[in-house]
N, C-alpha and C positions, 0 to 999 in steps of 0.2 A: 481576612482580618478586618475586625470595626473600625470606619473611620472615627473619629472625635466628631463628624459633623454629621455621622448618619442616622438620627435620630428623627429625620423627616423624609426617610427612605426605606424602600421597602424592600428594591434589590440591591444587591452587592454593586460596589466597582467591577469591571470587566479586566481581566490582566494585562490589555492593550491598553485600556487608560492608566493604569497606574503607570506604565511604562511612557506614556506620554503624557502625562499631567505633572508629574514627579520631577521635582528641582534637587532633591536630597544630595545627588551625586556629583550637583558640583558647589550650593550654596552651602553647603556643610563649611567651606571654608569659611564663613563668617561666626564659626561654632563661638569665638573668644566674645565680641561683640555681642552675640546673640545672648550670652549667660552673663555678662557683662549687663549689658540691657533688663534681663531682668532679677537681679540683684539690686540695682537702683529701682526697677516698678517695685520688687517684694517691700525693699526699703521705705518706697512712701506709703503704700497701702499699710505700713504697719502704722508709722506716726500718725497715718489717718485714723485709725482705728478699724481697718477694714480686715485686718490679718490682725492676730495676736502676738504677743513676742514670740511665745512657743513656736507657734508656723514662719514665722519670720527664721528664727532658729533654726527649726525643719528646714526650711528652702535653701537655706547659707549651707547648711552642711551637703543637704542632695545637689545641689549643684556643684558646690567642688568635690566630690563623687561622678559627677559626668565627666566634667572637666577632666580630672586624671582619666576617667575612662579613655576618652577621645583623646589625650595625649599620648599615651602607652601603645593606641593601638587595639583596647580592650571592646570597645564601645562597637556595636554593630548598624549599621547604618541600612535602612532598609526601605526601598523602594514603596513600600507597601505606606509609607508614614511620611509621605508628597515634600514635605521638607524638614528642612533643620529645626524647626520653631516645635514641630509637632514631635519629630523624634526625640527630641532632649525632652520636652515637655511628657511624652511618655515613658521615657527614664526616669525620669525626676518622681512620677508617682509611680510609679514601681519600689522606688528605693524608700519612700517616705508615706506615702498612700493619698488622704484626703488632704492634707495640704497642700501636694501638691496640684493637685483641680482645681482650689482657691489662687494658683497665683497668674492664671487667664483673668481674672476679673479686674474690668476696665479698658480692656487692652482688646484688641483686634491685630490678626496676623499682619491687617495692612499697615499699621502703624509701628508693626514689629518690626516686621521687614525694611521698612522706611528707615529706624532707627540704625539699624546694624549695617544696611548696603552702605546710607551715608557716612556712619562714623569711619567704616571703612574705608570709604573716596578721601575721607577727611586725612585719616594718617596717611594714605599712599600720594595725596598732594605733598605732603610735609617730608615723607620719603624721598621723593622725585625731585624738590628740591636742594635736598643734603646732594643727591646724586650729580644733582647739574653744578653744585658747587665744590665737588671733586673735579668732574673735568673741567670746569674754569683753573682752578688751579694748575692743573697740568698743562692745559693751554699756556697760562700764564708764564710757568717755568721755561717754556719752548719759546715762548717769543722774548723773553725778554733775555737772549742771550741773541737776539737777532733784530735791533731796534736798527741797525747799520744792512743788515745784510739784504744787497737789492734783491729784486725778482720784477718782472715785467707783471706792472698792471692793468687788467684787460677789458675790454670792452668788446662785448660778440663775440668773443675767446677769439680775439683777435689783440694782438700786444698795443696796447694805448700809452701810455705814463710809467716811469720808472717809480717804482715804491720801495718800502724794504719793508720784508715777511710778516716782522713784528705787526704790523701796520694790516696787514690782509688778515695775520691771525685776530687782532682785537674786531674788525669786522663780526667774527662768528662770537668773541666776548659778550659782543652786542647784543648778539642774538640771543645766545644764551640767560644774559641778564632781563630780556624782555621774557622771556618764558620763565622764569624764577618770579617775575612780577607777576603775570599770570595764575601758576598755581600757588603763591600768597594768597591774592584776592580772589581766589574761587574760592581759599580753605578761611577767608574770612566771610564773603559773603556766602556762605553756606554750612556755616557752624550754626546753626537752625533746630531745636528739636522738634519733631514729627512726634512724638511721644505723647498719649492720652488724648489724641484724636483717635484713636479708638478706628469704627468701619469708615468714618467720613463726616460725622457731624456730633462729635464730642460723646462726650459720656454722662449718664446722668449720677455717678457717682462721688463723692466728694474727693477728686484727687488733689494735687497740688504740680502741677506741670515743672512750674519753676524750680522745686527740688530737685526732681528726676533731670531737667537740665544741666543745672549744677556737677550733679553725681556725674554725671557722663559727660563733661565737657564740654556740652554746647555752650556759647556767649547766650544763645535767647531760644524763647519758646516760637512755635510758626505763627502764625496770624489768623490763619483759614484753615479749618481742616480739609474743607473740600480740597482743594487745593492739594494740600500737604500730601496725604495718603497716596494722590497719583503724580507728584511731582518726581521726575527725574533728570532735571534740569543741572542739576548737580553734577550725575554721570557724564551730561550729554557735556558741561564742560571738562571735566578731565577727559574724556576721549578728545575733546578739541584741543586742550591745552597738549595733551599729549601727541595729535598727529602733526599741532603746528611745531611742538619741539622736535619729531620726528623731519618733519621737512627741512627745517635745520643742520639736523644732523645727517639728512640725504646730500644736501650740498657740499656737506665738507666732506662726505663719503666720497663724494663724484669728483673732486678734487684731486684728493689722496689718489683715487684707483689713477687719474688721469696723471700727478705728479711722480706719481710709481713709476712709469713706463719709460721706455724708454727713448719714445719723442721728447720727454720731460727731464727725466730724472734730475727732479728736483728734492723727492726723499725716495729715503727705501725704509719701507718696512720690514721689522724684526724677523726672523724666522719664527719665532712664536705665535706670531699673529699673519703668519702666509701660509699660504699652503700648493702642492706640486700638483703637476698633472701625471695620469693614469701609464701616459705612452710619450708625453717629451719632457725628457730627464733636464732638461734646462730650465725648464717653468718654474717661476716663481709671481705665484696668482695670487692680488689684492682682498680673498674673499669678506675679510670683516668688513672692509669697508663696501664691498658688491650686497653683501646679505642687510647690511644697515638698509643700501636704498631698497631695498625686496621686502624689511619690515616695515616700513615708510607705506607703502601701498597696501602692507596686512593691515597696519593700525587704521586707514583710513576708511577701510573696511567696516570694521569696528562701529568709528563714529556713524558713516551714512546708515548702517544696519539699525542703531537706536533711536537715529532720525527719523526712519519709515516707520520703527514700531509706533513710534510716538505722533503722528502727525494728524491722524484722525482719531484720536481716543476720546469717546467723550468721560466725563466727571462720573465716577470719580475712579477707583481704582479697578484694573481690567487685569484677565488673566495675562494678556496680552504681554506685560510688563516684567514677565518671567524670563520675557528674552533680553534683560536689560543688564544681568551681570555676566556671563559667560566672555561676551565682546569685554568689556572694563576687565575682569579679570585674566587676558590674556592681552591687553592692549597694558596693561600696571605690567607686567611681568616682561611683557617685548620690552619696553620703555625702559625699564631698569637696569637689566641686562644690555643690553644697549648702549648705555650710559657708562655702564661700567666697561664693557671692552672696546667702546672709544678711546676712554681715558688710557686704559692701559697700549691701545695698539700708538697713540702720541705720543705717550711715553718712555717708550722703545725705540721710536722709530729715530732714523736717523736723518740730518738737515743735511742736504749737500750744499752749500753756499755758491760753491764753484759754478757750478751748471746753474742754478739761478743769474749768478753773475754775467754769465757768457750770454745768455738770451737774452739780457737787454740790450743786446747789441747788435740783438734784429726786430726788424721792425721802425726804425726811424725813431724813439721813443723821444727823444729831445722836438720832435717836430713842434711840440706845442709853446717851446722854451724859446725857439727861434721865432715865432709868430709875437710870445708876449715881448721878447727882446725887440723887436720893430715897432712894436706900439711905445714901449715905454723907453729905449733908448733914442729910437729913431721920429720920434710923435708919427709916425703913420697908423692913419685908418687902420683897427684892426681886418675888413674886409679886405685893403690891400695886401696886410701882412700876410695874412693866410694864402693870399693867391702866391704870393712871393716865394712863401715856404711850402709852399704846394712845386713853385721848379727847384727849388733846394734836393728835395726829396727824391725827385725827378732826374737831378744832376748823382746822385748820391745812387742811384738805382743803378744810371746807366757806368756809373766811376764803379759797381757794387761793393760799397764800402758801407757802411754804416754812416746816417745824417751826423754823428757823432763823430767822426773822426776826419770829415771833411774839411779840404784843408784852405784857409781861408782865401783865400786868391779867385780859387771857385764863388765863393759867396757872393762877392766881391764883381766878378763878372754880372751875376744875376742882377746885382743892386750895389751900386756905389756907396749908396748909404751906408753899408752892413761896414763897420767899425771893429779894430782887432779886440774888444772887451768881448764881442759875442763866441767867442772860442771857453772862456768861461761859461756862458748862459749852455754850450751846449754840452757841457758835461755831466754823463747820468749822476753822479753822484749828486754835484751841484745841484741839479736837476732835482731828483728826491729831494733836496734839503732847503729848495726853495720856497716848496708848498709848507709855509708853515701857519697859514689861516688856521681858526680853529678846527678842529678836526681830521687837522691835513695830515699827511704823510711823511714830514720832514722828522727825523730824528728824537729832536727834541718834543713836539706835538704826540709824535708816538708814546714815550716815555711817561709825559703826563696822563694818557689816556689807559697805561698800564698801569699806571699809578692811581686811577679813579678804581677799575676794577678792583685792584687789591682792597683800596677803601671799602668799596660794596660789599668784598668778599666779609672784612672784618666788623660789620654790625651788626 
């Protein structure tokens, strides 16, 4: 079959390159964009004077003619026609004839492609965000029924400070809200039209860029076309924004699977979102949250893949660059999915309070309360404190009792100073509800910080 471009050739494509040159079979997914796209070029080349009404006409109509084609099912997509820009664009004059050849003029595939990949980066930012502020929400409905409820706070997953849940869940809030910041400001700074840069250095034609902007929702035109046509800076941030959300979400995976178990059993999740093993009828396996941290290392994939495509290119646009949507288009779809069966396996799942409770009562977690208790009741050197409650914990080991429940007589022997008030200082609750600097973990500090969220959630 002729290519559109082979008019300075004398032999055919060979059927091995079209099978390897050929992007048809997977950028087709940008078909909306892409007719989207030029509906807006047919649009200004008409106010230009460059197409007439009638072809203007012509083109509105054969294109929503492709469009239902490609919806239904109808449309045949063929390798032989290297991608989506050239196979619509060869529907379209089939159905219409010489208009449609008129509505290439101006336009180059690079500046095509440039239009549709990004508009598309664009809404799946804006997607990804609706998504992460579903699971905040969910997040938020599970903690804030547990602003009280302790659980040992860890350091080196080793039991450090007593906190309550509410308190470790806004932790991943956080997180989540800096990734929502994220892809805002990528789908701000990158709402840019590429459009009427043409191969790479404009067109000599009288277009109007700023229109075609308008039509398709960019805020502004690009600056440079050199630039533009091989810029993918764009993809390369949502694959970042995307695998740093992903890492995110590996952590509170690795959580969950570890909470699940029953060294922890601090939740269980649902039977909807677990699943059994093959040959022990007892199992009940964590997989959504195991496959989240397993998509974590696919997305990452993704991003380093358009890093290397991208690192040596020179100016301006290279075929090279073909390998730039397959990764984005399965790193948007991991990312999403993802998001969603988060949200719903938290939403299910069930808090045991009980068994968090009972864990802070290993580990010495008050140790930090009897050190600040010696400085600030007792005026001692915090270096002495610490050594003090360093035999506290010592005495508490070999009594093995919890530094919590130690009875004061003991303390008392280590240090005369130690006064009957420190029996309050070493109570976990008390303890939690100490730290109430900003950010801390006591009760009420948690309350506030669930209550910033919901703000954020509501603007």
């Amino acid at each position: 079959m002729e290519k559109m471009w082979s008019g300075r050739f004398s032999a055919g494509a060979s059927n091995l390159l079209d099978q390897f040159n050929a992007s048809i079979m997977f950028d087709r997914k940008l078909y909306r964009e892409d007719i989207e796209g030029s509906l807006a070029h047919a649009a200004m080349l008409a106010k230009q004077g460059i197409l007439s009404d009638d072809e203007l006409s012509q083109i509105r109509e054969g294109l929503s003619q492709v469009k239902e084609e490609i919806e239904s099912g109808a449309f045949e997509w063929k390798i032989s026609d290297e991608d989506l820009h050239m196979g619509i664009e060869k529907r379209l004059t089939a159905i219409i004839g010489d208009a449609g050849k008129k509505l290439h003029t101006a336009r180059s595939r690079n500046d095509q492609i440039a239009v549709d990949f990004r508009r598309y980066v664009l809404r799946k930012n804006l997607e990804i965000v609706e998504g992460l502020k579903l699971l905040m929400n969910e997040v938020l409905v599970v903690a804030s029924k547990h602003t009280q409820t302790l659980v040992p706070g860890m350091t080196h997953l080793q039991h450090a400070q007593p906190i309550n849940f509410a308190f470790h869940l806004s932790a991943y809030l956080s997180m989540f809200k800096r990734d929502i910041e994220r892809f805002e400001n990528s789908h701000e700074r990158n709402s840019v039209s590429p459009l009427g840069c043409a191969a790479l250095a404009g067109t000599p034609h009288n277009i109007d860029r700023d229109m075609t902007a308008e039509l398709l929702g960019f805020k502004s035109v690009s600056i440079n076309c050199l630039d533009t046509v091989s810029d993918r800076d764009f993809a390369l941030e949502i694959l970042f924004n995307i695998s740093t959300m992903m890492m995110h979400i590996s952590r509170l995976s690795e959580e969950l699977v570890m909470w699940s178990s029953y060294e922890f059993r601090f939740v269980e999740l649902s039977d909807e979102y677990s699943t059994g093993s093959s040959i022990m009828p007892q199992k009940k396996n964590p997989d959504v949250p195991e496959l989240l941290r397993g998509k974590t290392g696919r997305v990452y994939g993704s991003l380093m893949g358009l890093l290397t495509v991208m690192k040596a290119l020179p100016l301006a646009y290279n075929k090279d660059t073909q390998e730039d949507k397959e990764g984005v288009f399965d790193a948007v779809e991991t990312a999403q999915i993802s998001l969603e069966i988060l949200k719903e396996a938290i939403k299910t799942m069930q808090v045991k309070a009980e068994y968090m409770k009972n864990a802070c009562k290993i580990g010495h977690l008050s140790a930090t309360d009897l050190a600040d208790y010696l400085v600030q009741k007792c005026n001692i050197p915090f270096r002495e404190a610490h050594f003090i409650t360093g035999k506290a914990v010592a005495k508490s080991e070999e009594l093995k009792i919890d530094l919590s429940d130690i009875e004061l007589r003991y303390l008392q022997e280590i240090d005369s100073r130690i006064g009957e008030d420190v029996l309050e200082f070493l109570s976990i609750t008390n303890s939690m509800n100490a730290r109430t600097s900003a950010g801390g973990t006591s009760t009420k500090r948690t309350e506030e910080q669930l209550a910033f969220f919901r703000n954020f959630l509501e603007k």
